[in-house]
Every structure is written in structure tokens, then in C-alpha cells.
N, CA, C and O atoms as a Tinker XYZ file with bonds, in Angstrom:
   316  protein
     1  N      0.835000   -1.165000    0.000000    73     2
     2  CA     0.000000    0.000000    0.000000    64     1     3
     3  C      0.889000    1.240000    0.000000    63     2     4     5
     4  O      2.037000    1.052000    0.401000    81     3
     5  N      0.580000    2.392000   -0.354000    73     3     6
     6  CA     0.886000    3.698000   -0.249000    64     5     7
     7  C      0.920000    4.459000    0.871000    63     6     8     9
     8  O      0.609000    3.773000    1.845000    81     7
     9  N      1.056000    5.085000    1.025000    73     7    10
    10  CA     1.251000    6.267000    2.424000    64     9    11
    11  C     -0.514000    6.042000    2.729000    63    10    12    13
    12  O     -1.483000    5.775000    2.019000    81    11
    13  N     -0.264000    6.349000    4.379000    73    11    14
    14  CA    -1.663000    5.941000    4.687000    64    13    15
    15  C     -2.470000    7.411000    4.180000    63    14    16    17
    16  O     -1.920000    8.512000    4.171000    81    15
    17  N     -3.752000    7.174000    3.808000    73    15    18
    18  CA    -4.722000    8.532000    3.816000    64    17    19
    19  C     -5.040000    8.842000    5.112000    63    18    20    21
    20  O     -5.002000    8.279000    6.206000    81    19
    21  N     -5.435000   10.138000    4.568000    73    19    22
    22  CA    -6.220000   11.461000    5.689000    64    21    23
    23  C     -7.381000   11.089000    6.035000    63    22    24    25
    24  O     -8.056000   10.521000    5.176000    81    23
    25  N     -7.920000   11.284000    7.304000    73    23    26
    26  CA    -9.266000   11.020000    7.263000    64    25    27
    27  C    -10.277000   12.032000    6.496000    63    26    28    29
    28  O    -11.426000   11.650000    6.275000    81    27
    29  N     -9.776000   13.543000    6.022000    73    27    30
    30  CA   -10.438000   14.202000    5.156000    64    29    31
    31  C    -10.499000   13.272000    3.775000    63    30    32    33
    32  O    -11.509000   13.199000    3.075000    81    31
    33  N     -9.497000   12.710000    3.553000    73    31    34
    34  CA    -9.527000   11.979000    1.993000    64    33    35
    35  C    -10.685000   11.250000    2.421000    63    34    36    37
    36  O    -11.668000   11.914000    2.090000    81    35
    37  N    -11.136000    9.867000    3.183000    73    35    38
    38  CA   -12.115000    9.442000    3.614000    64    37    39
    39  C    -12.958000   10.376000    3.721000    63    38    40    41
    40  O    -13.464000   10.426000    2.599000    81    39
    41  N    -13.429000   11.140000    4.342000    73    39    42
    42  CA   -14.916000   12.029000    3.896000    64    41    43
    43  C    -15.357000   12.520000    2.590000    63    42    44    45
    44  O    -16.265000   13.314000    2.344000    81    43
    45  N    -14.461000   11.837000    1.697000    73    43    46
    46  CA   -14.889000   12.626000    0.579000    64    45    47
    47  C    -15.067000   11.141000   -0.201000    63    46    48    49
    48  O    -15.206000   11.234000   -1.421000    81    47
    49  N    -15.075000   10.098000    0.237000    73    47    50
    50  CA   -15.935000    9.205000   -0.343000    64    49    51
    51  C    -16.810000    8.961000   -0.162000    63    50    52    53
    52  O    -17.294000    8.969000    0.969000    81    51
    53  N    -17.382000    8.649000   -1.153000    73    51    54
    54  CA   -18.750000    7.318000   -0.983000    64    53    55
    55  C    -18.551000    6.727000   -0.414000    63    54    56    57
    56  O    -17.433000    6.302000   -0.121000    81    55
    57  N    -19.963000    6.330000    0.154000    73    55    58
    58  CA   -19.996000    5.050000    1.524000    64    57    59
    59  C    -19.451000    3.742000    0.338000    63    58    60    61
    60  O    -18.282000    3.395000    0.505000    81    59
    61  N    -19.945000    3.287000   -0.395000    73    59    62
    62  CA   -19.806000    2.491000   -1.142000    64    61    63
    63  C    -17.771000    2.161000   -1.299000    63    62    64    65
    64  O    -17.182000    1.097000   -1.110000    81    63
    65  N    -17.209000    3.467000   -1.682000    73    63    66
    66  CA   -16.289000    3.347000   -1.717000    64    65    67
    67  C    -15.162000    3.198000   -0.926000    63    66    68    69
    68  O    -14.031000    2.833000   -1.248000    81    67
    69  N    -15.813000    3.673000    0.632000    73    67    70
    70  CA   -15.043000    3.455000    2.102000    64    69    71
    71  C    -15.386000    2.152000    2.377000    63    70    72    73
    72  O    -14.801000    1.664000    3.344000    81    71
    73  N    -16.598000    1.076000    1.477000    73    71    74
    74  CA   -16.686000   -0.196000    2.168000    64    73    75
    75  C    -15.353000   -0.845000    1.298000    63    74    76    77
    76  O    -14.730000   -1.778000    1.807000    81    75
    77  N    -14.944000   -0.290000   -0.065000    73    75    78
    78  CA   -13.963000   -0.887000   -0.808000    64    77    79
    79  C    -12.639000   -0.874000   -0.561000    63    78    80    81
    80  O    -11.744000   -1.717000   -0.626000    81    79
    81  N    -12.730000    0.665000   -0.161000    73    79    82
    82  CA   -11.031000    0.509000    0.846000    64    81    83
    83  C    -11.019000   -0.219000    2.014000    63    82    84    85
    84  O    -10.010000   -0.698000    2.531000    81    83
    85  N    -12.222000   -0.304000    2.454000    73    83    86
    86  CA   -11.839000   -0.925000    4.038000    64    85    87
    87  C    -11.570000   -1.962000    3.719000    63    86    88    89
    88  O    -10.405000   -2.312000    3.905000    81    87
    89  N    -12.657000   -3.043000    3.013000    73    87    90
    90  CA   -12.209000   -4.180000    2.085000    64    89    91
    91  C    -10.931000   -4.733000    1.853000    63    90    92    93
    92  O    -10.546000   -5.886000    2.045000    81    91
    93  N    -10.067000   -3.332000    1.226000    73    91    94
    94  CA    -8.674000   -3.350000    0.235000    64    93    95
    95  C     -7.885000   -3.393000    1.645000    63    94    96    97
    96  O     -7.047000   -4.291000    1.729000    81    95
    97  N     -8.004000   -2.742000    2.503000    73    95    98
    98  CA    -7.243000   -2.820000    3.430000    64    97    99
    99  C     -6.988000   -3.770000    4.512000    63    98   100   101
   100  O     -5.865000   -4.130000    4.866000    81    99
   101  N     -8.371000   -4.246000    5.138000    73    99   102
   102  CA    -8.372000   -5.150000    5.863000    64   101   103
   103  C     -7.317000   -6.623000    5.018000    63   102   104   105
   104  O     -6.619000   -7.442000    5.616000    81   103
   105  N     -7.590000   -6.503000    3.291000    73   103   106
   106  CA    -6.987000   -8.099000    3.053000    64   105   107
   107  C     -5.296000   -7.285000    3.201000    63   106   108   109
   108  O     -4.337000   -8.024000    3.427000    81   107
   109  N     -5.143000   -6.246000    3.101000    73   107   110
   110  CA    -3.790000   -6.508000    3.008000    64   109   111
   111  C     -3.062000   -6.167000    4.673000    63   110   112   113
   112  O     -1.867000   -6.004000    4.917000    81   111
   113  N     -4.077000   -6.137000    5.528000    73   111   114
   114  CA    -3.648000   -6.211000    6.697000    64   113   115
   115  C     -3.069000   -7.927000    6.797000    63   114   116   117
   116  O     -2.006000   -8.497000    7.041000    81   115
   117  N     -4.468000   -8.303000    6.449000    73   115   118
   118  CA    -4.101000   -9.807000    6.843000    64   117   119
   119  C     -3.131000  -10.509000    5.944000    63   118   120   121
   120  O     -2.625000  -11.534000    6.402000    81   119
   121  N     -2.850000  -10.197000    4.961000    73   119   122
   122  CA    -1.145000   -9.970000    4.286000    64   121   123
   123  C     -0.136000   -9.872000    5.472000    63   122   124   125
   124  O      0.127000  -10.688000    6.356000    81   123
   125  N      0.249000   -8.881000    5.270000    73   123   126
   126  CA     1.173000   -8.377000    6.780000    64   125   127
   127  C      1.357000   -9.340000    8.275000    63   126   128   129
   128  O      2.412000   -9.439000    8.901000    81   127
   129  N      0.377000   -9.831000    8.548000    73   127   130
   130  CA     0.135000  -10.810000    9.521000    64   129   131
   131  C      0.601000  -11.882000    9.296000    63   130   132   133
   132  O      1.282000  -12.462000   10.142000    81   131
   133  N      0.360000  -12.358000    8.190000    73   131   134
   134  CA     0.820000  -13.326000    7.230000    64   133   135
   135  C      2.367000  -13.636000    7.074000    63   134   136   137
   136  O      2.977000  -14.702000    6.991000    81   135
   137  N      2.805000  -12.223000    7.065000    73   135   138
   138  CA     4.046000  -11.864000    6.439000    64   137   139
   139  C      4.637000  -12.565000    7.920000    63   138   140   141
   140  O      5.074000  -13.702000    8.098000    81   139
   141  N      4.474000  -11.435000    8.893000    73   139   142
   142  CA     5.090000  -11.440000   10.359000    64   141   143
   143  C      5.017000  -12.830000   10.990000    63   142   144   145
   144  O      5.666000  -13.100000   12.000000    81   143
   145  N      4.281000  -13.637000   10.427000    73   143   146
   146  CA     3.820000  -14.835000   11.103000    64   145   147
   147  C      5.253000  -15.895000   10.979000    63   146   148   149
   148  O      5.880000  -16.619000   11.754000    81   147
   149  N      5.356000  -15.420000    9.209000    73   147   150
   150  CA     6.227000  -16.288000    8.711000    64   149   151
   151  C      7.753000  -15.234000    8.598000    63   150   152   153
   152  O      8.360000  -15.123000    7.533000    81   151
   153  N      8.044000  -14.770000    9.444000    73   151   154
   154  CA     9.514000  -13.722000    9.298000    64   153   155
   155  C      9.686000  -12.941000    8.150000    63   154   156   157
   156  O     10.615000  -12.136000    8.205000    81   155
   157  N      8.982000  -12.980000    7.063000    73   155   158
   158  CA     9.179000  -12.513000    6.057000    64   157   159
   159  C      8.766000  -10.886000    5.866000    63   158   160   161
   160  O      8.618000  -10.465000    4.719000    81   159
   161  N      8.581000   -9.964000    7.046000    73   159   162
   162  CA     7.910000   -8.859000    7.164000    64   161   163
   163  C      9.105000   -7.751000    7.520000    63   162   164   165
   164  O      9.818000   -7.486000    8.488000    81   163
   165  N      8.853000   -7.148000    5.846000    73   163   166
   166  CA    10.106000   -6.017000    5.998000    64   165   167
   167  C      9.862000   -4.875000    6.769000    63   166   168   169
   168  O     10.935000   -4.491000    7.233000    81   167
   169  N      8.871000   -4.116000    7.134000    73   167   170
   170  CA     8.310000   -3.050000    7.959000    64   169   171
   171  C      6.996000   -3.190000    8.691000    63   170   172   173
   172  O      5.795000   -3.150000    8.424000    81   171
   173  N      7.843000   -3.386000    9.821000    73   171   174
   174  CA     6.380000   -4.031000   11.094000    64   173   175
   175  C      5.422000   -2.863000   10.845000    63   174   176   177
   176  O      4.237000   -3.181000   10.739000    81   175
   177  N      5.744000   -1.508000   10.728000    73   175   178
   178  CA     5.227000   -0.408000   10.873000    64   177   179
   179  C      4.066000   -0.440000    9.722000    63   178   180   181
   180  O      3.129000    0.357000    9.703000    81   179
   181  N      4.229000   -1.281000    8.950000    73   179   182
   182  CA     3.174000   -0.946000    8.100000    64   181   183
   183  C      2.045000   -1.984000    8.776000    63   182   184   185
   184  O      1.008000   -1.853000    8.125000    81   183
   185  N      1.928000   -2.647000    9.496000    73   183   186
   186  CA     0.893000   -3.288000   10.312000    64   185   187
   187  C     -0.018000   -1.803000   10.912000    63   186   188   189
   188  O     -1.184000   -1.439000   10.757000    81   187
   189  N      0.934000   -1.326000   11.502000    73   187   190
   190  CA     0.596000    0.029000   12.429000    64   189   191
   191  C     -0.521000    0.751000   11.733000    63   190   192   193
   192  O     -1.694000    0.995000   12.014000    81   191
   193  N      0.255000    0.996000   10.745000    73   191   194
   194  CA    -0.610000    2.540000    9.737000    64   193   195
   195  C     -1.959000    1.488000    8.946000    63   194   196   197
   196  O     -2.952000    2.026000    8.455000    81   195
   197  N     -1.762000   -0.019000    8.945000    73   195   198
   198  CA    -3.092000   -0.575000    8.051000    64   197   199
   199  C     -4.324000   -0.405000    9.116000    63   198   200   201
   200  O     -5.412000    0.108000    8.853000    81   199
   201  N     -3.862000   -1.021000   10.544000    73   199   202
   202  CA    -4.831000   -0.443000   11.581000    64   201   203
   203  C     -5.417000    0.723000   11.924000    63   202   204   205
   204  O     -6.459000    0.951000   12.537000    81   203
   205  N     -4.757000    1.295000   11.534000    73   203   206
   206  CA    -5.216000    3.014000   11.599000    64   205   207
   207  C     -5.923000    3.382000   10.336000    63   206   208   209
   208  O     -7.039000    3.893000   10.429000    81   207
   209  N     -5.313000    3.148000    9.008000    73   207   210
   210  CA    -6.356000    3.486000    8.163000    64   209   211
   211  C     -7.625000    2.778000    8.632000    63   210   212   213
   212  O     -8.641000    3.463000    8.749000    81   211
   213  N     -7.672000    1.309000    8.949000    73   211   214
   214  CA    -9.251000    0.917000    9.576000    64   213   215
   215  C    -10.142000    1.535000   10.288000    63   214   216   217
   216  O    -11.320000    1.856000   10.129000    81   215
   217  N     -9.140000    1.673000   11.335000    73   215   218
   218  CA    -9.808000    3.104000   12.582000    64   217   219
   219  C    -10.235000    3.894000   11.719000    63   218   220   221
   220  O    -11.430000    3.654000   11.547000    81   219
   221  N     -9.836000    4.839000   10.985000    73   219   222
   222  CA   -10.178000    5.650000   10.692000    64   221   223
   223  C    -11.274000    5.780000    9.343000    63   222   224   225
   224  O    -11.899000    6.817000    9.119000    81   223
   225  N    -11.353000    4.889000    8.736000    73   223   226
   226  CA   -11.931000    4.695000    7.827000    64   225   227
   227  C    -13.501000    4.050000    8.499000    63   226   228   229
   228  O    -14.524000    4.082000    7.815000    81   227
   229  N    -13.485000    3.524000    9.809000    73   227   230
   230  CA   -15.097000    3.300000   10.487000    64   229   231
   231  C    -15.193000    4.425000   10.883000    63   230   232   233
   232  O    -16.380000    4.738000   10.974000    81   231
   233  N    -14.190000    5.593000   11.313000    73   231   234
   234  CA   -14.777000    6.605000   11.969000    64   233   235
   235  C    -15.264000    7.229000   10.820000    63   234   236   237
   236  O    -15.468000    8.260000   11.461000    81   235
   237  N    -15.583000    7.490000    9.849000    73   235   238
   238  CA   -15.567000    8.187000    8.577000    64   237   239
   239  C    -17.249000    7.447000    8.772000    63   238   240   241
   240  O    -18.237000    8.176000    8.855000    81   239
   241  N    -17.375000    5.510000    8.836000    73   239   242
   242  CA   -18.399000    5.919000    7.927000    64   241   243
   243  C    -19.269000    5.830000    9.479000    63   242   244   245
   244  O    -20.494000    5.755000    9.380000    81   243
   245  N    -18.595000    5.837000   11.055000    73   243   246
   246  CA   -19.710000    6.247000   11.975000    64   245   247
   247  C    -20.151000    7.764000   12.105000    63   246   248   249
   248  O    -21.329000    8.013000   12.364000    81   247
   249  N    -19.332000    8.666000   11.949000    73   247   250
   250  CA   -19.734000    9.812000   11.733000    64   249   251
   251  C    -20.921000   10.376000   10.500000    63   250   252   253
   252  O    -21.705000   11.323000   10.554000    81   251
   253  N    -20.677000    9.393000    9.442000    73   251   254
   254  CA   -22.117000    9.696000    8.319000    64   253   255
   255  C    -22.695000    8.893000    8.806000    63   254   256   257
   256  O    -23.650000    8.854000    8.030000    81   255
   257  N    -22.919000    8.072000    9.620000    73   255   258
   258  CA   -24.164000    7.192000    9.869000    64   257   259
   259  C    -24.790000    8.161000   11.019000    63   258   260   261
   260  O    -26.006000    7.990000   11.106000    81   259
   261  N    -24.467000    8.774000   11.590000    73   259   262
   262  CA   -24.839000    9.427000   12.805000    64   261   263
   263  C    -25.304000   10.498000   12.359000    63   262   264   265
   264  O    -26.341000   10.852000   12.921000    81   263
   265  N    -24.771000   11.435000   11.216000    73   263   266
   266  CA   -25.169000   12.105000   10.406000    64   265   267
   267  C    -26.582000   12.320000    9.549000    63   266   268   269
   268  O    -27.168000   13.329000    9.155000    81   267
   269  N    -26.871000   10.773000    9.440000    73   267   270
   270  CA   -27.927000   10.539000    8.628000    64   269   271
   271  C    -29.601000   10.615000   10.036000    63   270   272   273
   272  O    -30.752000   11.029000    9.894000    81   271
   273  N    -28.995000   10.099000   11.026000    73   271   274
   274  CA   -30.008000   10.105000   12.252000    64   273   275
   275  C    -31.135000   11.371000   12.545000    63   274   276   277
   276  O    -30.582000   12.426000   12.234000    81   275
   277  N    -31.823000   11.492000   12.789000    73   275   278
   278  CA   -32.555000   12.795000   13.383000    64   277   279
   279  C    -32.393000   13.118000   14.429000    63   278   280   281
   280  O    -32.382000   12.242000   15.294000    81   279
   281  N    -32.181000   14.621000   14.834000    73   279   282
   282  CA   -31.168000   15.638000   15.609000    64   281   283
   283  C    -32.123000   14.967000   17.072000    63   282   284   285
   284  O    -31.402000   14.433000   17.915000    81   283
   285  N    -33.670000   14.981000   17.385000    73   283   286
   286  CA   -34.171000   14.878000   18.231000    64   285   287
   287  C    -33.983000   13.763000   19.096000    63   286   288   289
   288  O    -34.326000   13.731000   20.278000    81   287
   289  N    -33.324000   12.686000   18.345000    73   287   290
   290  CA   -32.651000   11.638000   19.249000    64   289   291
   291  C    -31.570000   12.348000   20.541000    63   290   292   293
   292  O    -31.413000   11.861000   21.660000    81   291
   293  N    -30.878000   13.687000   19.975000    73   291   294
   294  CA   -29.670000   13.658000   20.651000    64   293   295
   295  C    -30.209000   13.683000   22.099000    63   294   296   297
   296  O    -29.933000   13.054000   23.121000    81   295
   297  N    -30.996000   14.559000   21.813000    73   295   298
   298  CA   -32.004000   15.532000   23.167000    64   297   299
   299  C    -32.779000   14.267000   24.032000    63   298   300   301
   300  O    -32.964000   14.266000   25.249000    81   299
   301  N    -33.102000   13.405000   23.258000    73   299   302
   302  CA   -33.953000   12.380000   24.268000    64   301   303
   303  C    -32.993000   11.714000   24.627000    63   302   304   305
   304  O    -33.654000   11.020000   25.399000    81   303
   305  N    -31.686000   11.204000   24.765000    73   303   306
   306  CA   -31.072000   10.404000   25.305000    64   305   307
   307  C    -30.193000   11.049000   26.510000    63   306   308   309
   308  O    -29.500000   10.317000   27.215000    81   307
   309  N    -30.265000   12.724000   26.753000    73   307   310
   310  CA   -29.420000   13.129000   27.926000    64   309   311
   311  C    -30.443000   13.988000   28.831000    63   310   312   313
   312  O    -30.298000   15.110000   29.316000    81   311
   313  N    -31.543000   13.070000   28.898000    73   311   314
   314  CA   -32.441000   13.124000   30.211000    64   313   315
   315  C    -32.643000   12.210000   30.427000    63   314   316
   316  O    -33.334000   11.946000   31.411000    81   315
């Protein structure tokens, strides 16, 4: 993979297309795992940054899902 993205780059996809990176990413996490399992893993660090694009790529699509909700929920749940 490439340098990890921004989570602004993520807001500017489609949901559709944050399910494809997450997709793209999760298999090449489990690559990496793969790798480390069997010694063959030239930069542990890229384990690091695949987890984080994940993180960050659910926070992307929990923030539009929460987004999509109606505001009057917020108000009934902090009484």
C-alpha cells in the first residue's frame, strides 16, 4: 500500500467506496500478519498505519451514519 490517507480523503468518499477501501485494506492487513507470522515482514510499521487506516476509515463511515439520524434523538437520550 501507499502512504496511509487522511481522514479528510475518507470524507470525501462514498460510503460504497469506504466499504472498498476498508475491504482493500483489511486483506492486506491480513497480508502483513501473514508476512510477520512467517519472518518474512520487511516493515512491522506498516501493520501500524493498516490499523489506523481501519480506525479511521469506520470513523468516517460512523460519523455519516450518525449524520444521517434525526437531531431529536440527541435531546432524548441526555435526560
Amino acid at each position: 500500500m501507499a502512504k496511509a490517507a487522511k481522514a479528510t480523503e475518507y470524507r470525501g468518499m462514498s460510503e460504497e467506496q469506504l466499504n472498498l477501501t476498508l475491504r482493500d485494506i483489511e486483506k492486506h492487513l491480513f497480508q502483513l500478519r501473514f508476512q510477520s507470522a512467517t519472518d518474512r515482514l520487511e516493515t512491522p510499521s506498516e501493520i501500524r498505519k493498516a490499523r489506523r487506516d481501519i480506525a479511521r476509515i469506520k470513523t468516517v463511515q460512523r460519523e455519516k451514519e450518525l449524520a444521517k439520524q434525526p437531531k431529536a434523538v440527541e435531546g432524548a437520550t441526555n435526560g
